[in-house]
C-alpha positions as CSV (number, residue, x, y, z in Angstrom):
1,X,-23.9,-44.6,-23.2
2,X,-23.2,-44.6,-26.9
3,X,-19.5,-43.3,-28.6
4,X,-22.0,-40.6,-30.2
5,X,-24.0,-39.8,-26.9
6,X,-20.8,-39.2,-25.0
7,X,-19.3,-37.4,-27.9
8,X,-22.1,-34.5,-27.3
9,X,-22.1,-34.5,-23.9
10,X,-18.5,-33.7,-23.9
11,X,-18.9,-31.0,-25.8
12,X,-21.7,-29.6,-24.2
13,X,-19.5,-29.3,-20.5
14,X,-16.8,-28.0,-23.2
15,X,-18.9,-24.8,-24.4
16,X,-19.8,-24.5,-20.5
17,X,-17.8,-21.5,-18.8
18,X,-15.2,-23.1,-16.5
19,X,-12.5,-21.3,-15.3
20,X,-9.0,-21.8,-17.0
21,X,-6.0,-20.3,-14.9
22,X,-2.7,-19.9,-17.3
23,X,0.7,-18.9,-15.4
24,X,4.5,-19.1,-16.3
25,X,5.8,-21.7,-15.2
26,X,8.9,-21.5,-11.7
27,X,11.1,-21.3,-15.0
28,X,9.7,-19.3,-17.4
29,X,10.3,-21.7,-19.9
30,X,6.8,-22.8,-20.3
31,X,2.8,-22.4,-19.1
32,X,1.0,-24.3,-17.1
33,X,-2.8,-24.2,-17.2
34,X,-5.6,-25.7,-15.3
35,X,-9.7,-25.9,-14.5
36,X,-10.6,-24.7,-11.3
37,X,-13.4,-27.1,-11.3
38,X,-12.2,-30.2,-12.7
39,X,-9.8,-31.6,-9.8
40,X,-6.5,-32.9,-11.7
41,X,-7.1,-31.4,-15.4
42,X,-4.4,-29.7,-15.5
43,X,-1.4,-29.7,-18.4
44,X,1.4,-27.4,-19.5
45,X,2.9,-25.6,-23.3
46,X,5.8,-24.0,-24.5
47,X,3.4,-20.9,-25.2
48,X,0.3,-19.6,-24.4
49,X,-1.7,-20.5,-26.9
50,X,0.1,-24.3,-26.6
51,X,-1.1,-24.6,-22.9
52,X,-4.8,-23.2,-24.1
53,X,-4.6,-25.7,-27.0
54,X,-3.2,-28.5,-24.4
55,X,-5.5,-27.9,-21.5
56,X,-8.8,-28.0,-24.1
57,X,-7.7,-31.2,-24.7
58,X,-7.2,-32.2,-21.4
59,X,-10.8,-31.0,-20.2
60,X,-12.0,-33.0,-23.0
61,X,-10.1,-36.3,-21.3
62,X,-11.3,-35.7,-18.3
63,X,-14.9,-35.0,-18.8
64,X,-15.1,-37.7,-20.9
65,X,-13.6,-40.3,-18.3
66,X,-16.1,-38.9,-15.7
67,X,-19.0,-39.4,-17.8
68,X,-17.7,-42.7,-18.9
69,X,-17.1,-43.6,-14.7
70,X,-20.4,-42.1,-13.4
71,X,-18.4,-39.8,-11.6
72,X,-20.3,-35.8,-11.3
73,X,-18.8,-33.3,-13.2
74,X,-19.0,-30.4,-11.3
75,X,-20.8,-27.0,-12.5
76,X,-18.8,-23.8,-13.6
77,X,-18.2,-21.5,-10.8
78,X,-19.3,-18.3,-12.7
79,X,-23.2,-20.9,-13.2
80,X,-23.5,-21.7,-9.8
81,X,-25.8,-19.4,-7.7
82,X,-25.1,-18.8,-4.0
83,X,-27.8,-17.2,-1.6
84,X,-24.9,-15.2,0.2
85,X,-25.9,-17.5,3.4
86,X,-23.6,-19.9,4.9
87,X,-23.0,-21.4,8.6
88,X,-19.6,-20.9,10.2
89,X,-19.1,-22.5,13.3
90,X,-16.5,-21.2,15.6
91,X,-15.0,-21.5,18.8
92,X,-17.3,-20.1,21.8
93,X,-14.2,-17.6,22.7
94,X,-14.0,-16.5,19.6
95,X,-17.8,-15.8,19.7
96,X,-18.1,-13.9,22.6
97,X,-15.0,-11.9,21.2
98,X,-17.2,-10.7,18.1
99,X,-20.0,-9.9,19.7
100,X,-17.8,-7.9,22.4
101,X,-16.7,-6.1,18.9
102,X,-19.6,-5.6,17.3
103,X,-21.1,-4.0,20.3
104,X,-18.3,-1.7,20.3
105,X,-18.9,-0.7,17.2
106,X,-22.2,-0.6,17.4
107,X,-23.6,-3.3,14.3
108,X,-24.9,-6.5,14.4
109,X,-22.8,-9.3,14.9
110,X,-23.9,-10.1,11.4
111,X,-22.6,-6.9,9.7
112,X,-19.4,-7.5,12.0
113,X,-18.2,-10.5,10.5
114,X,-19.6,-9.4,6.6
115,X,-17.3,-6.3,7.5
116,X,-14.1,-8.5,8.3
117,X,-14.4,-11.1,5.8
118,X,-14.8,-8.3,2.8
119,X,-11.8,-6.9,4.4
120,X,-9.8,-9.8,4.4
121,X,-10.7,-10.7,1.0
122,X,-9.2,-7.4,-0.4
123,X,-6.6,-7.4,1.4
124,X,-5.8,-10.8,-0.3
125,X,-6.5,-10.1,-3.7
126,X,-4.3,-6.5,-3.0
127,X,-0.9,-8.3,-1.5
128,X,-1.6,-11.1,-4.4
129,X,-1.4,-8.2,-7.0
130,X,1.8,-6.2,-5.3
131,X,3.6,-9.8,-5.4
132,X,3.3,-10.3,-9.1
133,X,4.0,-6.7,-9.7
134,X,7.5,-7.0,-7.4
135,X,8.3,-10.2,-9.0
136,X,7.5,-9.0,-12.3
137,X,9.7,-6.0,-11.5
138,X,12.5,-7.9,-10.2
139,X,12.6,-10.1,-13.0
140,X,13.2,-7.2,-15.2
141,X,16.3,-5.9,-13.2
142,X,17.6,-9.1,-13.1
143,X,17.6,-9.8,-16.5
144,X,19.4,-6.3,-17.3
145,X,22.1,-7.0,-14.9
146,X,25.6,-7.8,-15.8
147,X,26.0,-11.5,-13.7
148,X,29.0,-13.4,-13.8
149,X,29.1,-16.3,-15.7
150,X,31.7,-18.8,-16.1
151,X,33.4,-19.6,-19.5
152,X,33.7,-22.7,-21.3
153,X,37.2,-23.1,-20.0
154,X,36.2,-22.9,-16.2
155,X,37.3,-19.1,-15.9
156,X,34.9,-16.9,-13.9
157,X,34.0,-13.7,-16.2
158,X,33.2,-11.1,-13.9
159,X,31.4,-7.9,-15.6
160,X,32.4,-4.6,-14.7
161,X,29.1,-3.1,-13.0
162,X,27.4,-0.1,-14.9
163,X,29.3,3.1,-15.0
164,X,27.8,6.0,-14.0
165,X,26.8,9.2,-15.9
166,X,29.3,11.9,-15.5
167,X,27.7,14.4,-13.2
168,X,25.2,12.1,-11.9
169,X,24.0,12.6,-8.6
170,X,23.8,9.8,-5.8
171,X,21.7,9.6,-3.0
172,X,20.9,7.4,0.1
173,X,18.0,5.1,-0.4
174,X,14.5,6.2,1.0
175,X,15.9,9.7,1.0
């Protein structure tokens, strides 16, 4: 393949709509950011918009070393097209146990499992979104508390917690 060839082939699979994922880093110094589809293209910025910048650069690198390999580059998630049927295959216990349940409830063994599985997936993307709201939360408290530190000559400077407003009520947690 021609250098010019290649060149718009890249940036054709660069105006395609992959999916970028852009988190804090373990730190919060820093951001990684990654493809979902592109196995290993993955790179990291000081900022935001330096990870974005970074990563586009990265998906360019790694397409083109695909092309360049013969190696398939594989289609944007949001492109593909699913016919919402796929097999499953499952123990024989576990089997009979859904159909038990299913004829309890009185639905196809079909609607059973499309039940479950719709459950399951809310329930993940629910106790995802209460974990980053805790640890956002708790990153905030930390951050406004007085920890002790230790000073440049090796003595431990312990802060005096806040003091409370005169008059202030106390009360036992969960009451």
């Amino acid at each position: 393949m021609k250098q010019k060839e290649l060149e718009e082939k890249v940036r054709q699979y660069l105006n395609r709509p992959y999916r970028i994922v852009l988190e804090p880093d373990d730190q919060g110094v820093g951001y990684a950011v990654w493809v979902e589809e592109l196995p290993g293209c993955i790179s990291y910025g000081d900022t935001p918009e330096e990870a974005l910048e970074m990563i586009r650069e990265a998906m360019e690198l790694w397409i083109e070393t695909a092309l360049k390999r013969g190696n398939p580059i594989p289609e944007p998630l949001a492109t593909r097209e699913y016919s919402g049927r796929f097999l499953v295959r499952v123990s024989p216990s576990l089997h009979r146990r859904l159909v038990e349940l299913a004829q309890q409830e009185g639905v196809s063994l079909n609607a059973l499992v499309n039940q479950i599985l719709a459950q399951a997936v809310g329930y993940a993307s629910a106790r995802e979104k209460i974990r980053e709201v805790v640890r956002e939360e708790f990153t905030k408290v930390l951050s406004t508390y007085p920890w002790p530190r230790m000073e440049a000559s090796g003595t431990w400077h312990l802060p005096q917690p806040p003091k409370r407003r005169r008059g202030a009520k106390t009360r036992p947690i969960g009451a």
